[in-house]
KEVOPA-319444 format. One record per residue (C-alpha): residue in three letters; x, y, z; residue number from 1. Coordinates in Angstrom, 3 decimals, decimal comma. Layout:
REM KEVOPA-319444
(atom 'ALA'; (X; Y; Z); NUM)
...
This chain:
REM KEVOPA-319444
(atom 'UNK'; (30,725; -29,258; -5,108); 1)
(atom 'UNK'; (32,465; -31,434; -7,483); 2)
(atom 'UNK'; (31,546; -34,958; -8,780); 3)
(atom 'UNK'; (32,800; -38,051; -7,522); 4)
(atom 'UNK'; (35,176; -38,739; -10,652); 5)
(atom 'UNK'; (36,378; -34,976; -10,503); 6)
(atom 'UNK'; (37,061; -35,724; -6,862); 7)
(atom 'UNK'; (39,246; -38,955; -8,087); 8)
(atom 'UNK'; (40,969; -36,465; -10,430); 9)
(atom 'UNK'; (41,870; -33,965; -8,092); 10)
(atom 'UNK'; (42,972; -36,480; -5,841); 11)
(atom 'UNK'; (45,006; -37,984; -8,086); 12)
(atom 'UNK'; (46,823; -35,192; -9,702); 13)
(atom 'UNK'; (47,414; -33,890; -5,959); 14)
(atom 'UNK'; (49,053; -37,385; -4,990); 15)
(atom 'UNK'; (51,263; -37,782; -8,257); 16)
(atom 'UNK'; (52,365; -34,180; -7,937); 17)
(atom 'UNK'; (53,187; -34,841; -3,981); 18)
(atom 'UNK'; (55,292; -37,505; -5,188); 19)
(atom 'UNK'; (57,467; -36,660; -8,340); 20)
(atom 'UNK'; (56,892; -32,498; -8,014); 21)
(atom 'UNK'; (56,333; -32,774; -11,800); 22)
(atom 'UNK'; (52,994; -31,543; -13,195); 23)
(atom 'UNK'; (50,670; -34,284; -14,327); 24)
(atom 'UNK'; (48,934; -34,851; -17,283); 25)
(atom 'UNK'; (45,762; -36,728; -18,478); 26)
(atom 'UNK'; (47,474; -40,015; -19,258); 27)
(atom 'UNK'; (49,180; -40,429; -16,213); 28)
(atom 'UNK'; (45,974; -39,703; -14,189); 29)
(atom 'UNK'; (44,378; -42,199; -16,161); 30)
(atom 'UNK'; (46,449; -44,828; -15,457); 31)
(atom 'UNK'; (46,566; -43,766; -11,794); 32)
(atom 'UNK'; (42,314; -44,084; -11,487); 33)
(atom 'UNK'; (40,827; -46,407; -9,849); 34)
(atom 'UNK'; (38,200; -46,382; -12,588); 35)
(atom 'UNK'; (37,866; -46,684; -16,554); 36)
(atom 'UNK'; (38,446; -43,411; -18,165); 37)
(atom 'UNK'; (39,061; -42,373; -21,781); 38)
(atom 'UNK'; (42,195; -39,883; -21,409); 39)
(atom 'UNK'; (39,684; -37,395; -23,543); 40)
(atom 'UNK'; (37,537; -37,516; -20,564); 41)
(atom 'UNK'; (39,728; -36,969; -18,246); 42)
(atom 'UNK'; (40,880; -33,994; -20,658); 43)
(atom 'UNK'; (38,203; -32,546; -20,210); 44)
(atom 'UNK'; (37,407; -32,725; -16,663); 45)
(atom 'UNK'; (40,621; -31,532; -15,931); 46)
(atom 'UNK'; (39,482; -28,346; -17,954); 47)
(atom 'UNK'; (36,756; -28,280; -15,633); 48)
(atom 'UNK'; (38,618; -28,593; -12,331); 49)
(atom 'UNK'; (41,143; -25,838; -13,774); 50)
(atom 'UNK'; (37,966; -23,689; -14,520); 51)
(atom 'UNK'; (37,024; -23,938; -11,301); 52)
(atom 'UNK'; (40,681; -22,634; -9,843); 53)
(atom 'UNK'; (41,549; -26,175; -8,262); 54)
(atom 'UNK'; (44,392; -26,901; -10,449); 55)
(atom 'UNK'; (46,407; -24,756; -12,989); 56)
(atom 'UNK'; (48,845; -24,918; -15,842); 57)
(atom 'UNK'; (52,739; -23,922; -15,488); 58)
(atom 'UNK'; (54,115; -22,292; -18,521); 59)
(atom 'UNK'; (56,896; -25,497; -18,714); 60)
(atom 'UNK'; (54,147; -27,874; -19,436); 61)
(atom 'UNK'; (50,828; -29,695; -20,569); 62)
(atom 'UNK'; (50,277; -31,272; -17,504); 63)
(atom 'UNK'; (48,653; -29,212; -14,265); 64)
(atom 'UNK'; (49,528; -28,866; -10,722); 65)
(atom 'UNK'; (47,537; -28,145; -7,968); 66)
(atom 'UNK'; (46,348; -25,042; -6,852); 67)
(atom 'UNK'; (46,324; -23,441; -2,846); 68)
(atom 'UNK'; (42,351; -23,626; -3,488); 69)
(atom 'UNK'; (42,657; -27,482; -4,997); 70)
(atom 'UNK'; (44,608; -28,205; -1,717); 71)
(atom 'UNK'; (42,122; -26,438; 0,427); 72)
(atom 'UNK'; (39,012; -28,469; -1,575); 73)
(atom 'UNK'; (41,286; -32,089; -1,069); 74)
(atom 'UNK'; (42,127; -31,002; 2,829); 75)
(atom 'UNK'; (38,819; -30,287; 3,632); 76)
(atom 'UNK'; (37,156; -33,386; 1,734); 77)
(atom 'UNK'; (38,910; -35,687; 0,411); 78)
(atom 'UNK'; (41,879; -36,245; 2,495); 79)
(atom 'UNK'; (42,490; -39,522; 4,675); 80)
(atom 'UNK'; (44,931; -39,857; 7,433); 81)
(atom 'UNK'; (47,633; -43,128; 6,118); 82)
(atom 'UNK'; (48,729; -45,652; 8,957); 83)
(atom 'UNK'; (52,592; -45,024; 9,060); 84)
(atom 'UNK'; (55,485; -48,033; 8,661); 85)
(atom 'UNK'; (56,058; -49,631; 11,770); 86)
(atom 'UNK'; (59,488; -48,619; 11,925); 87)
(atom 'UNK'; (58,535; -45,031; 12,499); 88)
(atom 'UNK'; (56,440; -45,814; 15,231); 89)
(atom 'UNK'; (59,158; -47,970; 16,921); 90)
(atom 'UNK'; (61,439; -44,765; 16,611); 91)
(atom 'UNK'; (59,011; -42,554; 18,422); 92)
(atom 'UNK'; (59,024; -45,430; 21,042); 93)
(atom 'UNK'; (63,045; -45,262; 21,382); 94)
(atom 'UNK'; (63,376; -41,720; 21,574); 95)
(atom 'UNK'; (60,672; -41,037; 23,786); 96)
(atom 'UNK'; (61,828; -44,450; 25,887); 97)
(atom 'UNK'; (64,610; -42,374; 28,149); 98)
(atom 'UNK'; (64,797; -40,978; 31,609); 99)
(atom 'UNK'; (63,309; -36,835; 31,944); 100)
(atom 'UNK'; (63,794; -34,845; 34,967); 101)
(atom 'UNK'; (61,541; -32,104; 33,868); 102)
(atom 'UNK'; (58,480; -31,799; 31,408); 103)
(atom 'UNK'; (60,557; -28,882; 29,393); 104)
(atom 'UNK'; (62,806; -31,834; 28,610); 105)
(atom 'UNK'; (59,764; -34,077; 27,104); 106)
(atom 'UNK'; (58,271; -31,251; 24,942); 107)
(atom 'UNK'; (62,145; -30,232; 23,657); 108)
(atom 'UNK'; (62,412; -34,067; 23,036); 109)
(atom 'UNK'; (58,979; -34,281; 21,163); 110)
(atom 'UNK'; (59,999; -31,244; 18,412); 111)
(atom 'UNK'; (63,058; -33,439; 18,157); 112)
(atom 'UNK'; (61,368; -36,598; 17,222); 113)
(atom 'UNK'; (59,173; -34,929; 14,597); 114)
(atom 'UNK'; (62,043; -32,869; 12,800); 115)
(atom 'UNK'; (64,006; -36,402; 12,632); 116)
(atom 'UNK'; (61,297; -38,176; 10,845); 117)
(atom 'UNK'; (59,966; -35,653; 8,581); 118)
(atom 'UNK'; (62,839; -33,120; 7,806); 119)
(atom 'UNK'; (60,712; -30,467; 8,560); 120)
(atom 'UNK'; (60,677; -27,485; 11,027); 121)
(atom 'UNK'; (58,683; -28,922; 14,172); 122)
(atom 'UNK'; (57,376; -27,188; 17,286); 123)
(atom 'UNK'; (56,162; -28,374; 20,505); 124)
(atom 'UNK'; (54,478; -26,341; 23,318); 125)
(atom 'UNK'; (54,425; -27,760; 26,539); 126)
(atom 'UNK'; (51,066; -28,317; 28,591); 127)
(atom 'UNK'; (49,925; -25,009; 30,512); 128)
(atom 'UNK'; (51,471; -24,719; 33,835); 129)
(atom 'UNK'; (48,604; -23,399; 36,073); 130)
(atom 'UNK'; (47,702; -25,587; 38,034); 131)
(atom 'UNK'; (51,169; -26,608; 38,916); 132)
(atom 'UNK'; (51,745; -26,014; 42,769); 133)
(atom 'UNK'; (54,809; -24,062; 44,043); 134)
(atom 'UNK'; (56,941; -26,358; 46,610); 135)
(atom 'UNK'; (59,622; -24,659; 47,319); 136)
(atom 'UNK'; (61,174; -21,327; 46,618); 137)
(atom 'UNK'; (65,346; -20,449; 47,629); 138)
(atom 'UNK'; (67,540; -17,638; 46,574); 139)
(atom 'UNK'; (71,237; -18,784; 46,589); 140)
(atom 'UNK'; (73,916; -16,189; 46,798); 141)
(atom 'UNK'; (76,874; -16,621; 43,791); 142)
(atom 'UNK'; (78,668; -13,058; 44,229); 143)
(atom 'UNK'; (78,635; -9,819; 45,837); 144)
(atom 'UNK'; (74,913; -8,577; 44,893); 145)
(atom 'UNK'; (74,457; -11,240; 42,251); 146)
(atom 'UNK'; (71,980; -14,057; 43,472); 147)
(atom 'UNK'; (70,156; -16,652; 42,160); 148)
(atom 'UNK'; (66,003; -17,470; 42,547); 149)
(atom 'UNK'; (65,258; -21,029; 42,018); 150)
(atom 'UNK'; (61,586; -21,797; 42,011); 151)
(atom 'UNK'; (60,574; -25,537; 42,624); 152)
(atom 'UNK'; (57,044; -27,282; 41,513); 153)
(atom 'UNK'; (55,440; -29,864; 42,118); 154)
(atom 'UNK'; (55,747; -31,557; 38,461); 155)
(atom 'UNK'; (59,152; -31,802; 39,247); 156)
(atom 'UNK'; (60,217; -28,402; 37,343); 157)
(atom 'UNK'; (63,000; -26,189; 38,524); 158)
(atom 'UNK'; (63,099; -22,424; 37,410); 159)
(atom 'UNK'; (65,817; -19,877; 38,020); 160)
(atom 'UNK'; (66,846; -16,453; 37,234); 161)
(atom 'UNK'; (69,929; -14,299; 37,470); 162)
(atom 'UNK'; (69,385; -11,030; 39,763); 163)
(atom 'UNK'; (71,585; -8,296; 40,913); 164)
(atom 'UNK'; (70,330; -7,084; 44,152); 165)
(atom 'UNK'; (71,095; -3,281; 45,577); 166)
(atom 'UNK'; (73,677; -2,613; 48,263); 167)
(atom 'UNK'; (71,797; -2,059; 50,525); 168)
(atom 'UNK'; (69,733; -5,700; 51,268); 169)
(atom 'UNK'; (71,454; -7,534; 53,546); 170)
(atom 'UNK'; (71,591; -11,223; 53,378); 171)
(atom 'UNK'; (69,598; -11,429; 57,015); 172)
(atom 'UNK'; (66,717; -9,217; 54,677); 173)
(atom 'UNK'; (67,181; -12,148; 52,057); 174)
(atom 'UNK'; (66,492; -14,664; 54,463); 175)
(atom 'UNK'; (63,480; -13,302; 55,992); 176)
(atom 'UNK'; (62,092; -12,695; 52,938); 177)
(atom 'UNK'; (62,746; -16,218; 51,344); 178)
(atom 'UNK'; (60,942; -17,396; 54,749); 179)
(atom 'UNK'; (57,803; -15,154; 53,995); 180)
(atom 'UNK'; (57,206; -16,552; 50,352); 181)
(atom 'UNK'; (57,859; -19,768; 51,392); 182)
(atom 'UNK'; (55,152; -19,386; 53,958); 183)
(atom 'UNK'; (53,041; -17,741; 51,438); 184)
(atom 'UNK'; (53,298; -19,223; 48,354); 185)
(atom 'UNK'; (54,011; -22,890; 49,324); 186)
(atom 'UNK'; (51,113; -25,032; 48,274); 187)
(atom 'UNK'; (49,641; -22,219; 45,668); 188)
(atom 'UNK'; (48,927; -23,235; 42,220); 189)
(atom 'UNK'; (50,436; -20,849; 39,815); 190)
(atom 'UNK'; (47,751; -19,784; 38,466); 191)
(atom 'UNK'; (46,563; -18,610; 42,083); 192)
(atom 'UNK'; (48,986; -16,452; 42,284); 193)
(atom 'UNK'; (47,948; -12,780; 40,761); 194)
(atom 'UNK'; (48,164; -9,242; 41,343); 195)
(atom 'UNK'; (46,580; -9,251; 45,283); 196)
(atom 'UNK'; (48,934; -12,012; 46,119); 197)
(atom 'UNK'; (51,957; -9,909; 45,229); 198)
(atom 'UNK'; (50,098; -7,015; 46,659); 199)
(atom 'UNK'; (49,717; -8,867; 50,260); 200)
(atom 'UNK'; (53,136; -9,547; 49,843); 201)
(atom 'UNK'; (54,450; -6,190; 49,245); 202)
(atom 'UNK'; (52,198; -4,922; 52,210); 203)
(atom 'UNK'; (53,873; -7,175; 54,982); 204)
(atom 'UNK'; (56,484; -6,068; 57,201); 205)
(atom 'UNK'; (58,867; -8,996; 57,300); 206)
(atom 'UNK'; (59,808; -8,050; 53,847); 207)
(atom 'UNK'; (59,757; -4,270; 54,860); 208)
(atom 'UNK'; (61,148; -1,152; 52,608); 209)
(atom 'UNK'; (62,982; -3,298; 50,457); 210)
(atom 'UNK'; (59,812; -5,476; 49,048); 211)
(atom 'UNK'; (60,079; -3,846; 45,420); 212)
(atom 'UNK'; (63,355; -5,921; 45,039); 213)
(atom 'UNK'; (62,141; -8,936; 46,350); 214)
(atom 'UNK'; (58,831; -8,889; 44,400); 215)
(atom 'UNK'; (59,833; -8,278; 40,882); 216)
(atom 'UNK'; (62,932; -10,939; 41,202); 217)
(atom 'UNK'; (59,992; -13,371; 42,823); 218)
(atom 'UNK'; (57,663; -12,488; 40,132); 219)
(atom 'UNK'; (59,625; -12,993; 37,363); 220)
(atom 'UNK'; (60,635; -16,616; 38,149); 221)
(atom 'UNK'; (57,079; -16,804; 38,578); 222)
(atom 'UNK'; (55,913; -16,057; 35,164); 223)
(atom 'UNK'; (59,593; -18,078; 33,594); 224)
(atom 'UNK'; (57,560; -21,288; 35,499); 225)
(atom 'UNK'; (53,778; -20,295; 34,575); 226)
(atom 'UNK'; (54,921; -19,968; 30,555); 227)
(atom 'UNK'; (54,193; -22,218; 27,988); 228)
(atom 'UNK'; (57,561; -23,305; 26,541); 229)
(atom 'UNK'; (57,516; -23,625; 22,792); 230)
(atom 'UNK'; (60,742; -25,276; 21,285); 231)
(atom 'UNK'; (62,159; -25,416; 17,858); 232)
(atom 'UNK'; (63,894; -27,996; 15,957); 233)
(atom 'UNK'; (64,610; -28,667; 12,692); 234)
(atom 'UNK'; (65,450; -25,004; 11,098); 235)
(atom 'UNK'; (67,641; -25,390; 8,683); 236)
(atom 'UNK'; (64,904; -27,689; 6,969); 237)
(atom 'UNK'; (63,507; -25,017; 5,908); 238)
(atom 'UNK'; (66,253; -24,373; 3,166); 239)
(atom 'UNK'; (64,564; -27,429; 1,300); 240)
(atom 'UNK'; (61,884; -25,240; 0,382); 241)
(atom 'UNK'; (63,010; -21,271; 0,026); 242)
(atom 'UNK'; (65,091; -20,060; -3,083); 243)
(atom 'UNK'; (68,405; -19,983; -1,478); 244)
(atom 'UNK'; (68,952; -16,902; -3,891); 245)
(atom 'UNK'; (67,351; -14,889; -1,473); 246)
(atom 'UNK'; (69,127; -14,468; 0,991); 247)
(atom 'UNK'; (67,267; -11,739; 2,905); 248)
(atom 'UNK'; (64,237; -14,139; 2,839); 249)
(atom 'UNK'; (66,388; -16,880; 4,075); 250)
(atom 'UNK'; (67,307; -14,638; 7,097); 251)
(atom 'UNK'; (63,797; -13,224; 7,705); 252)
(atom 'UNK'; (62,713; -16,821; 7,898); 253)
(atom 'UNK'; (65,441; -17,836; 10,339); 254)
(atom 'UNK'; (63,930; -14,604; 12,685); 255)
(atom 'UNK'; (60,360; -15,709; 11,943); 256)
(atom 'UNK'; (60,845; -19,226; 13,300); 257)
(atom 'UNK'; (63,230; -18,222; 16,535); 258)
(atom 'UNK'; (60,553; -15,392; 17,789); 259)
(atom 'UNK'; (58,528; -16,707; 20,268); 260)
(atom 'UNK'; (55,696; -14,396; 20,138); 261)
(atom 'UNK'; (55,052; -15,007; 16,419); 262)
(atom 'UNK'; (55,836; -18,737; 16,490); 263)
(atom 'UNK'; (53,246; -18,845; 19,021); 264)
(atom 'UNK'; (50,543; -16,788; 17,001); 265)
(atom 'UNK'; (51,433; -19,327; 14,090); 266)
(atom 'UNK'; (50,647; -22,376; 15,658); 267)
(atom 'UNK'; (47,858; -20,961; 17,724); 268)
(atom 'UNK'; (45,204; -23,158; 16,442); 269)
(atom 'UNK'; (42,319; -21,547; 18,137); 270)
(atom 'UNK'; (38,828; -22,573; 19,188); 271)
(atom 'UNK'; (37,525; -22,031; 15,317); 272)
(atom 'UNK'; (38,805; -22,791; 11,996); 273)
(atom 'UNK'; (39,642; -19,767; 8,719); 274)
(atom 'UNK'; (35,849; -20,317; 8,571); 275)
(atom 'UNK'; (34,652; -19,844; 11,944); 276)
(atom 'UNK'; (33,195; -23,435; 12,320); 277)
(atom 'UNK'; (34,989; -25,049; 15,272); 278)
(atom 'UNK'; (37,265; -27,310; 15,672); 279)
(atom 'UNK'; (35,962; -31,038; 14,323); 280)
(atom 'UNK'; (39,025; -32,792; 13,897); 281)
(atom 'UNK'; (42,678; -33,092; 16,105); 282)
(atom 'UNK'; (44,934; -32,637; 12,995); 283)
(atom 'UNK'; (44,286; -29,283; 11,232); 284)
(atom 'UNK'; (46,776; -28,368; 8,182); 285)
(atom 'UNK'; (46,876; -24,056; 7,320); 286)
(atom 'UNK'; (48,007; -23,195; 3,782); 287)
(atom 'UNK'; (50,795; -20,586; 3,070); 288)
(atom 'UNK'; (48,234; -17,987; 2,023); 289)
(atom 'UNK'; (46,270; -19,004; 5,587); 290)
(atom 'UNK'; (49,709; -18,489; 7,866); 291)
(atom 'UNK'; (50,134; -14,945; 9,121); 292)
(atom 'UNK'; (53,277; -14,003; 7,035); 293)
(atom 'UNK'; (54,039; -13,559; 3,115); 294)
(atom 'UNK'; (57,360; -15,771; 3,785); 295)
(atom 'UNK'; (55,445; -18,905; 4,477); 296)
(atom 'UNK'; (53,749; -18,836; 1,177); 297)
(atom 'UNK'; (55,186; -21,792; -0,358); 298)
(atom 'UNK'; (55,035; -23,979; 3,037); 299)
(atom 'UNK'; (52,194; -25,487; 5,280); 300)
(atom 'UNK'; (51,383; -25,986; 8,824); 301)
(atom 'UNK'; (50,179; -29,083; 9,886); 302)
(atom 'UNK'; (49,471; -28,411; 14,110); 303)
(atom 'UNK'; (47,852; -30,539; 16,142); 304)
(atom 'UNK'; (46,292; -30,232; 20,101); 305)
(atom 'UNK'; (47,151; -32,807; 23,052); 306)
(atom 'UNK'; (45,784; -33,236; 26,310); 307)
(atom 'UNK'; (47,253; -34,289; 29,441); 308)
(atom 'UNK'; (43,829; -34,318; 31,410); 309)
(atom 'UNK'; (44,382; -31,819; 34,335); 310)
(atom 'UNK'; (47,683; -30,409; 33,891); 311)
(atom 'UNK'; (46,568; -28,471; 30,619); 312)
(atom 'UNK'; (46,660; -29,094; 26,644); 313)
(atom 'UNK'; (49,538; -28,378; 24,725); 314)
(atom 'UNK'; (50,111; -27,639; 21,056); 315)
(atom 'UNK'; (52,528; -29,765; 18,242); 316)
(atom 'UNK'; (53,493; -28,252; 14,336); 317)
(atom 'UNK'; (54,996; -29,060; 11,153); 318)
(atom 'UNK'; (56,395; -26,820; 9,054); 319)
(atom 'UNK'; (57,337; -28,470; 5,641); 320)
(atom 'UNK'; (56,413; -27,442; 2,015); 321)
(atom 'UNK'; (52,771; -27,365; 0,389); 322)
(atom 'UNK'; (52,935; -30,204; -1,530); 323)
(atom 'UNK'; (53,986; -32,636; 1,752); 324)
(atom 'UNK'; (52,245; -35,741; 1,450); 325)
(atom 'UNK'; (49,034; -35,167; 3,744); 326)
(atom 'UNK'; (47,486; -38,281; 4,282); 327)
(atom 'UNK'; (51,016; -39,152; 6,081); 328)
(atom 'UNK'; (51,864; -36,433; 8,141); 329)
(atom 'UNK'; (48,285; -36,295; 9,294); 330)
(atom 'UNK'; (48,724; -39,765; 10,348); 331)
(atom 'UNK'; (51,717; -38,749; 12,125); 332)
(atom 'UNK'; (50,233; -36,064; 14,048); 333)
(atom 'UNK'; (47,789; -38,011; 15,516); 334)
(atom 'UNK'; (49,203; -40,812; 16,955); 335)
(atom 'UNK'; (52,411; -38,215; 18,120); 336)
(atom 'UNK'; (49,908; -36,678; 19,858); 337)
(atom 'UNK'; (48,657; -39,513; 21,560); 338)
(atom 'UNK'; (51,948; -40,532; 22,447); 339)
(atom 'UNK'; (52,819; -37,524; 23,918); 340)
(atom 'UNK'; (50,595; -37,259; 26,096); 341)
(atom 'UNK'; (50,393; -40,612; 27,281); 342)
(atom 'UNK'; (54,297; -40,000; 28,304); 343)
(atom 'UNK'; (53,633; -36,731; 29,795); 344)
(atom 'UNK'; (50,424; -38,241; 31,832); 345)
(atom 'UNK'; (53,280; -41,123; 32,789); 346)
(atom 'UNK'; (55,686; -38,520; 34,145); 347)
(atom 'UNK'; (53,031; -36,890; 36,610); 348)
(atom 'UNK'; (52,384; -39,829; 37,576); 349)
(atom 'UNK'; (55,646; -39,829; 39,037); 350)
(atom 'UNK'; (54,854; -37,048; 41,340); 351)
(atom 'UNK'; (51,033; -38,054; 43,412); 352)
């Protein structure tokens, strides 16, 4: 554990460096203290903190920068979330102030927001969707054999998917069977509905021989409207902080970010932290070395958790290079969050 004036150091030198990218020497942390220190001192402390692996010398000059373990040491210590300008959180207040007609449109809108004020890559998840009720279920004819499924919720959401049905179903078969789901399913949360519902379904003999079809168009709008949906904004950002010599890194990026399965293990915050101590704070911020890819290196993750009571939590990132300025974005996080959900909770409300 380090002293209180080696904390003030590290501190320091983090902020500065945050702020002008430039390594930083002993005078200018000694005129940045808020305490009398001989720059020898200092010197020498610095040695200490460099000793330790917290900060570390480029070969360009005197001064030091911070290391990923200095970050780690000011993250998990020393780091206080900074009330934002007021102007930033009258532009959350104007973005988010505008009519949505589903929650997808709220979470798209949130990533949005975030990319705007911080020129970084942001992601928003949406709440989880189980406990969502089904209200309505139609297929809609729009050629010969190509139809339509549009499943309806009770949060307001609409889900569809494209299906090319086989010769031989009739549209009197299509009816019936819209009937049957509509009796079954209406009312159902989705995450009632599992393996023996589709089972019951595929059993009955108002859908008959041609259940298979039915059941796997049916169950794929299913799991479109039971997903999480995770959107994306602000990718090009991440130019700001990759050598744009590279361009095969520059494209592996682009395909890291737009995958859905690995964007969703990499702002998966879990129920425990690198450490395995659990979660004690809403706001937790993953080094490049800590993210699940060699690309990130040189970036950070800043994610945080909201809840919308009953209708599930969701998840909100930033993306943006290690030396962002923490104490902000940590700030930013948590009131987002709070906003968030208090706009999702207001759009539910909508539909009691």
């Amino acid at each position: 554990m380090l002293t209180e004036r080696q904390e003030l150091i590290l501190k320091t030198i983090i902020q500065d460096f945050t702020k002008t990218h430039e390594p930083v020497g002993s005078k200018t942390v000694m005129n940045q203290l808020p305490i009398k220190v001989s720059s020898a001192t200092i010197r020498n402390e610095m040695a200490v903190l460099e000793e330790a692996g917290l900060i570390e010398k480029t070969h360009s000059s005197s001064g030091r920068i911070p290391s990923t373990e200095g970050y780690r040491y000011y993250l998990d210590n020393l780091v206080q979330p900074l009330r934002l300008p007021e102007a930033v959180y009258t532009q959350i207040g104007s973005q988010f102030d505008q009519p949505f007609n589903q929650v997808d449109e709220i979470v798209k809108e949130a990533a949005k927001i975030l990319s705007d004020l911080t020129d970084y890559t942001a992601f928003a998840e949406g709440p989880e969707a189980r406990g969502v009720r089904i209200t309505g279920f139609r297929i809609v004819p729009l050629a010969p054999r190509q139809v339509m499924a549009i499943l309806v919720t009770s949060d307001g959401g609409v889900k569809n998917q494209l299906y090319t049905l086989p010769r031989h179903i009739s549209g009197d078969e299509i009816e019936r069977a819209v009937r049957l789901i509509n009796d079954q399913l209406v009312g159902k949360s989705l995450g009632e509905i599992n393996k023996e519902t589709f089972q019951a379904l595929s059993s009955s003999n108002i859908v008959g021989k041609n259940a298979p079809e039915f059941l796997e168009l049916l169950e794929s709008v299913i799991k479109e409207a039971a997903s999480e949906q995770l959107y994306v904004d602000g990718q090009l950002n991440l130019l700001n902080n990759t050598d744009k010599s590279d361009i095969d890194d520059i494209k592996s990026l682009y395909q890291l970010i737009n995958t859905d399965s690995l964007v969703g293990e990499l702002i998966d915050i879990g129920d425990e932290d690198e450490n395995g101590d659990s979660k004690r704070y809403p706001v937790h911020v993953r080094l490049g070395t800590e993210l699940p890819s060699d690309l990130l290196r040189n970036f950070s993750l800043v994610t945080a958790e909201y809840s919308v009571g009953k209708y599930g939590h969701g998840t909100i990132a930033l993306l943006g290079p290690r030396n962002m300025p923490y104490s902000e974005m940590i700030g930013l996080m948590e009131f987002f969050r709070q906003e968030l959900a208090r706009k999702l909770l207001d759009y539910y409300g909508r539909f009691k």
